[in-house]
N, C-alpha and C positions, 0 to 999 in steps of 0.2 A: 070285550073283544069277541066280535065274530071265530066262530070254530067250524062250522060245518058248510060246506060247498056241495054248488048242483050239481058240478063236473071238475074235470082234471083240471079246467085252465083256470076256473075259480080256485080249485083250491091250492092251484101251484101260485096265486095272488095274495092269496092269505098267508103261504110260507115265506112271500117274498116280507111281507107287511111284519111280520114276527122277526125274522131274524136277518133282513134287510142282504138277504140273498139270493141269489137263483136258484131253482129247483134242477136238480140236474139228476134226472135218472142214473145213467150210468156213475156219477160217483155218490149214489144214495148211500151205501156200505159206510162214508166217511160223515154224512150228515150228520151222524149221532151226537156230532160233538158240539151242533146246537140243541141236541135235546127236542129239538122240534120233530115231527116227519109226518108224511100222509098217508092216512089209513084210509081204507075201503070198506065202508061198514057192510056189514053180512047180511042184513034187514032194511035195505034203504028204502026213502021216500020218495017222492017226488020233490022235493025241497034238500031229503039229507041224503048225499050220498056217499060223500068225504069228509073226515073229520080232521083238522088239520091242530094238532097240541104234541103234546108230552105222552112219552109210554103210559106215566102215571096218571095223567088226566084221560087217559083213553080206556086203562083199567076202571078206574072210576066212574066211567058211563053207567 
């Protein structure tokens, strides 16, 4: 499964794709309880700029 997106709207499609929900900023606080969420890498590419998994799988980079 794809993880990493070029921009926001790709990777709010990869959230959708995971846990078959909408990406809703404002109640991002409660997403936790898919375990999923979108992170913003520090060092991006031009291909990575979002990484869309688990705390744990994000540690693990």
């Amino acid at each position: 499964m794809k993880k990493f997106a070029r921009n926001k709207t790709e990777a709010k499609k990869l959230f959708k794709e995971r846990t078959h929900f909408e990406w809703n900023s404002e109640e991002h606080h409660n997403q936790g309880r898919f375990n999923v969420t979108i992170f913003k890498l520090s060092k991006p590419t031009p291909k990575r700029k979002f990484f869309v998994g688990t705390h744990f799988e994000w540690m693990e980079l």
